[in-house]
C-alpha positions in Angstrom: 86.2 76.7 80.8 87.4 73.4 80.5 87.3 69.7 81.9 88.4 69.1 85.6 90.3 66.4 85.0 92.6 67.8 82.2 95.5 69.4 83.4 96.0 70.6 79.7 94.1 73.5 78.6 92.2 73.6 75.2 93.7 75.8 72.1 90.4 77.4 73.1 90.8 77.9 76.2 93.9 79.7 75.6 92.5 82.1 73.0 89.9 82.8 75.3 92.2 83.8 78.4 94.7 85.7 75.7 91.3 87.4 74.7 90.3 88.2 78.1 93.6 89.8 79.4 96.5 91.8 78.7 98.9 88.2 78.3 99.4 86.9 74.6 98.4 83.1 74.2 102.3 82.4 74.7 101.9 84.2 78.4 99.0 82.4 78.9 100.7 79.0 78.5 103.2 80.1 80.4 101.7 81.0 83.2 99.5 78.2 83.2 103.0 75.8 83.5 104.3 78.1 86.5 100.9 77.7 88.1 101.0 73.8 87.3 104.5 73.8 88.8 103.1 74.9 91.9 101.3 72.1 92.9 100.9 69.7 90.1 99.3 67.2 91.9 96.2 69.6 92.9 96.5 71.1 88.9 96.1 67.5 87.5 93.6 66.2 89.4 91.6 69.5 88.6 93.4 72.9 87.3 90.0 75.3 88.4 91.7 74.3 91.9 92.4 77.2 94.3 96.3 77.3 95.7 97.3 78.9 98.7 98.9 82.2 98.1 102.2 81.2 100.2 103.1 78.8 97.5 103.3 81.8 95.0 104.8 83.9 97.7 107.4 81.2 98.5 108.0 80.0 94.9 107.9 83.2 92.5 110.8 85.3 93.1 109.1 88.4 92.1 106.5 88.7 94.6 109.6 87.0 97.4 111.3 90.0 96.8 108.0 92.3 96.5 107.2 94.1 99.8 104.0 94.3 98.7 104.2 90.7 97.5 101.4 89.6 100.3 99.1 92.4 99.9 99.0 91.8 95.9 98.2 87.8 96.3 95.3 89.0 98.7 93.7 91.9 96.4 93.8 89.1 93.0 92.1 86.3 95.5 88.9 86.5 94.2 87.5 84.7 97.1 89.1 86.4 99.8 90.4 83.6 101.1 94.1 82.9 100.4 93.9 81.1 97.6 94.2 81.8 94.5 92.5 80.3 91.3 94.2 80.2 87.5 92.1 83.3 86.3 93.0 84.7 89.8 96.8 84.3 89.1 96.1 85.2 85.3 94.3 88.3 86.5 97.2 89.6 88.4 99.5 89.0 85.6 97.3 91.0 83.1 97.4 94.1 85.5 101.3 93.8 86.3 102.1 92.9 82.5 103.5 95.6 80.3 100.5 96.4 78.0 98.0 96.4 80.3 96.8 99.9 80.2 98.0 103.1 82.6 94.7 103.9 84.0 94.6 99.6 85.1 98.0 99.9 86.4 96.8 103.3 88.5 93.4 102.0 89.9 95.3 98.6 91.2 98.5 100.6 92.2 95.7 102.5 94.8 93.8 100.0 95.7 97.1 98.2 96.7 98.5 101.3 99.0 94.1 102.0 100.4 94.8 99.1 103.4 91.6 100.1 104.9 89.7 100.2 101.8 88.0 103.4 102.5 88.5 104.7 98.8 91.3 107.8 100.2 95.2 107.2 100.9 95.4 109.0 104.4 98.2 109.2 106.8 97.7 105.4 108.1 97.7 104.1 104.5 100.7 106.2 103.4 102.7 105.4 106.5 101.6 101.3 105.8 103.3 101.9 102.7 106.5 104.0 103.8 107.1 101.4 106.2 106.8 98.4 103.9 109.1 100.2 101.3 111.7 100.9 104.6 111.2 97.5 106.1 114.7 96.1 106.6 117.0 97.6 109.9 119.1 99.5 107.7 116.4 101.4 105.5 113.7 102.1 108.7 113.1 105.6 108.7 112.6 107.3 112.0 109.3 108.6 112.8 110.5 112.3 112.3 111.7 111.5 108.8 108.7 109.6 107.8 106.2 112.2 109.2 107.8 114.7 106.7 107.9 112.3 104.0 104.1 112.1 104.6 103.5 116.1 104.7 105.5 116.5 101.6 103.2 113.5 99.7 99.9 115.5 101.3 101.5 118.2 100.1 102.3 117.3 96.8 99.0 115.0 96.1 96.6 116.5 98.4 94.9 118.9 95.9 91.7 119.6 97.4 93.3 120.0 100.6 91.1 117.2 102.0 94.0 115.5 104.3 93.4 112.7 101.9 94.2 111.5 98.4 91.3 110.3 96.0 91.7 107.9 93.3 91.4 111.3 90.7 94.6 112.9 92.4 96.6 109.7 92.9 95.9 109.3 88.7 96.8 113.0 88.5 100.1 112.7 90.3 100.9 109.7 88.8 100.4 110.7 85.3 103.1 113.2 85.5 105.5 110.1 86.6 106.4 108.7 83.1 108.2 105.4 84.8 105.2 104.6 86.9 103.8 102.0 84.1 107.2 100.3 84.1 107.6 100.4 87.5 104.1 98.4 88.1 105.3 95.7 86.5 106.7 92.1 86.3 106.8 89.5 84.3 106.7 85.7 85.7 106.3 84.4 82.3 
């Protein structure tokens, strides 16, 4: 959408990305400067570049602090290669941003805890994510305690009593959780 060697993006371009995702043209800029910032040298000499998602990992506080920080940069790499592109980062921006919709937030927020990818949370994907929630000394939860926590989410989730949870029942459950929208979001710009 724009010439290699710019590292300025057109007023076109931005309406266009604005257009295309959740972000408002300001956001858009925005996030086109933190990507920049990252490694301006690449972005100048050609801003369709794809950075390695370490330097948004090391440099963006939200996804430092995230524990799912990793796992996000890998799902928005549209490659599948560690890298991330400006419509990659701009894609996870739109999803995390507040007015992207519920349903975006809730298909993203279970494709994020699915670490095998086999479309149903089961006991290895749910105990993935207990464990990266718990991961410092002082949180880790014994294997007793995170057993039950994992019963009582079956339990709770499990409405077709498959031993798994679909994408429908994770949307189901998380309907009835009014913070769940705010709670899948950040803002980096």
């Amino acid at each position: 959408m724009g010439g290699a060697a710019s590292s300025v993006m057109t007023g076109e371009e931005v309406d266009t990305y604005a257009e295309l995702t959740y972000l408002k043209k300001r956001e858009v800029i925005r996030a086109f400067s933190l990507f920049r910032l990252l490694d301006a040298k690449s972005v100048d000499t050609d801003w369709k570049v794809r950075l390695p998602s370490r330097l948004f990992r090391e440099n963006l506080p939200t996804l430092q602090c995230n524990p799912f920080g990793e796992r996000i940069l890998n799902m928005f790499s549209s490659e599948e290669d560690g890298h991330l592109s400006f419509e990659d980062f701009l894609d996870m921006l739109s999803v995390f941003c507040r007015a992207a919709p519920d349903s975006l937030k809730t298909s993203y927020a279970f494709k994020l805890y699915d670490v095998d990818a086999d479309s149903q949370l089961d006991r290895a994907d749910l105990t993935y994510v207990l464990d990266r929630l718990t991961s410092s000394e002082s949180s880790r939860l014994p294997g007793e305690e995170r057993d039950t926590i994992i019963d009582n989410v079956l339990d709770e989730c499990d409405i077709d009593r498959s031993g798994t949870i679909s994408l429908q029942e994770f949307q189901h459950v998380v309907a009835r959780c009014p913070d769940f929208a705010q709670a899948f979001s950040f803002e980096l710009v």
